[in-house]
N, C-alpha and C positions, 0 to 999 in steps of 0.2 A: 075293708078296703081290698084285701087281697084273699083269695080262695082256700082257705084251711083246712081241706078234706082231707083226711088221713092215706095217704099212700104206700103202698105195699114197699116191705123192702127185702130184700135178697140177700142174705146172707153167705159171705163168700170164703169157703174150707182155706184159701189160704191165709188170712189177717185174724190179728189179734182182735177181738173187740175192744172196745175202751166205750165212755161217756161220750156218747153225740156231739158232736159240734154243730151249730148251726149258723150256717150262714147267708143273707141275703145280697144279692146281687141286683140293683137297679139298675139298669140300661133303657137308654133314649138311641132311639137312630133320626136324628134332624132330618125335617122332611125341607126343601127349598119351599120357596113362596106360594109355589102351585100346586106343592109334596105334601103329602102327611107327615106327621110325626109320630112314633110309637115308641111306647113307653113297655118294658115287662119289669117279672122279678121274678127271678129265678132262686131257689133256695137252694142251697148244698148243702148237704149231712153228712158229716166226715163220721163215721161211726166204725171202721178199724182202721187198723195200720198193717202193711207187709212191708218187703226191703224195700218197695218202690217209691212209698212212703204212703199217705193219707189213701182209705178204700174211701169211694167219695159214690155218692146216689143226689141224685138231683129232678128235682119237683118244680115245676112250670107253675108261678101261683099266678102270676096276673099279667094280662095284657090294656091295654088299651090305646085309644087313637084319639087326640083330643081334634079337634075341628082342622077342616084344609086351611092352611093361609093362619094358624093359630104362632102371633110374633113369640119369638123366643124369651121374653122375660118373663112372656104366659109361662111356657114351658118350663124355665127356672123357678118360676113358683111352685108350678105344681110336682117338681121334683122333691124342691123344699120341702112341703108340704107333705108328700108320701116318705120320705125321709124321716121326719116326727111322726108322725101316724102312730098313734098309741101301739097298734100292733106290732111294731117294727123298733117302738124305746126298749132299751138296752139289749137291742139283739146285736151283736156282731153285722157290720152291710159295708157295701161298696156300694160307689155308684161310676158307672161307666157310660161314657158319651161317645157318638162319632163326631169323628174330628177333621173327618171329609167337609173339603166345602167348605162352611161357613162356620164349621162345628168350633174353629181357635178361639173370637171370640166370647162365645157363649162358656167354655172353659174357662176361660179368663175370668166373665162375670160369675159362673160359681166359686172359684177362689175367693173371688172377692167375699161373696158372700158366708164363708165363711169354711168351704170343705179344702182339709186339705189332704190327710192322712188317708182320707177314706174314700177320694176322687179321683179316678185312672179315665183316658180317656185312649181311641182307638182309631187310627186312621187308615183305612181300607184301600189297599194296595191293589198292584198289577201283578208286583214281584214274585220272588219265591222263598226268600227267608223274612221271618219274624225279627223284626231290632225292637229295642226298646232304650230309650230315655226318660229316665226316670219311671213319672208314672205315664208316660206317654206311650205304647206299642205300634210298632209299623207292621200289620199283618194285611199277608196276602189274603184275597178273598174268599183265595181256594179253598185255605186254611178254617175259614170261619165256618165256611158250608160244611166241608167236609168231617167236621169235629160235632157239629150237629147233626150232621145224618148218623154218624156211628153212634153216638148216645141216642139217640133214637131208635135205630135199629138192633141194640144191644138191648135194650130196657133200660139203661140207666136214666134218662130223661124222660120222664113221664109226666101229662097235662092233669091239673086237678082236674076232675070231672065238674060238671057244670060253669064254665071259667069262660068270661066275656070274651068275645072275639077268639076263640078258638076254633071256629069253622073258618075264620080269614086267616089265620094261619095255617090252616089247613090246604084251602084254596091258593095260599100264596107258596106252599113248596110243591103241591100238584101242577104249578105253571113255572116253576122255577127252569131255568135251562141250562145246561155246558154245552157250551159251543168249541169246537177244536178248529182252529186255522189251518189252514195247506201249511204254514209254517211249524203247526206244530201248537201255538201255545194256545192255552185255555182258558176265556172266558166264564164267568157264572153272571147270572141276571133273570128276572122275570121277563117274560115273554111282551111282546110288543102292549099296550096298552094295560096292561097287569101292573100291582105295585109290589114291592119285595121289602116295604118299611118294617112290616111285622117279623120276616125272616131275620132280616138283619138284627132290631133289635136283641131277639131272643139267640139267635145265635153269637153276637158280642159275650152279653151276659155267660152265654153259658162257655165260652171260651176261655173269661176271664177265671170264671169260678172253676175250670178244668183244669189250669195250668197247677205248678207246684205253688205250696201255702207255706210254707216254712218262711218266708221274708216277706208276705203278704203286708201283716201290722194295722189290718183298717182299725178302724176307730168302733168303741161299742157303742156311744153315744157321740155326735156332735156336740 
């Protein structure tokens, strides 16, 4: 289901090492009725520690995009679904949703269905500070872009090789845009006619799985 190619890792003079952590991070960015919707999973390997806390490397396993106009309980299935995925039982996962739009919801219905410890969901802002309720976070957009171009540009995020839909990810942050207003503030968005479902998803993901682990607590099994 998901891209298992071995990825290099970097080892860094300041942290201890310790035994691997692994973790998976499932994210959907809701596409509206005429939207796509994109699904990835991002893994995180916490494999040292320094004062700052967890040294963390992070692997792009899987993308995809299930059909335009695909209802959301399709979607909830198929999250369901990659959730037990034999490869993914008793690994340590989250799963993170937008909760822009229509995204409350479809939240709602996977509660019901049964996630709770291991369900954060993310609703993409204008602002400039991060809040959070509960498992809910209010981030700005800036935010999500911006924490994905550094791990990318640092090396820390890296695409398995051969991995669906990773030229549309590609093509979707080559058309990506910051717009600055005469006033000053800054927009992010794909370019007219472009979609940005694939950036967003994988940029959530990997937002959530960058943030501090210490009170994380998902679940290793549903």
């Amino acid at each position: 289901m998901y891209n298992n190619d071995e990825l290099s890792y970097i080892p860094r003079p300041d942290c201890k090492k310790i035994k691997p952590i692994n973790t998976f991070f499932i994210s959907a960015d809701l596409g509206q009725t005429t939207d796509y919707t994109a699904i990835s999973i991002t893994e995180r390997i916490s494999s040292g520690v320094n004062a700052q806390g967890f040294v963390n490397t992070f692997h792009l396993r899987h993308i995809e995009r299930p059909p335009r106009g695909t209802e959301y309980p399709a979607i909830i299935d198929r999250l369901i679904e990659i959730y037990r995925s034999p490869q993914l039982e008793k690994k340590y996962k989250a799963v993170v949703i937008d909760l822009t739009g229509l995204g409350r919801p479809v939240y709602d219905m996977m509660r019901k269905a049964g996630f709770h410890e291991s369900l954060y969901a993310i609703s993409i802002t204008g602002g400039n500070a991060v809040t959070r309720d509960r498992r809910i976070f209010n981030v700005p957009k800036r935010d999500l872009i911006t924490n994905l171009q550094i791990l990318f540009q640092n090396g820390a995020l890296q695409i398995a090789r051969g991995m669906k839909e990773a030229d549309a990810l590609v093509d979707e942050l080559l058309t990506f845009q910051t717009k600055i207003s005469d006033t000053g503030m800054d927009t992010y968005g794909a370019r007219s006619g472009a979609h940005d479902d694939i950036v967003l998803s994988v940029a959530m993901g990997a937002w959530l799985a960058n943030r501090e682990t210490w009170d994380m607590g998902y679940d290793r099994v549903m």
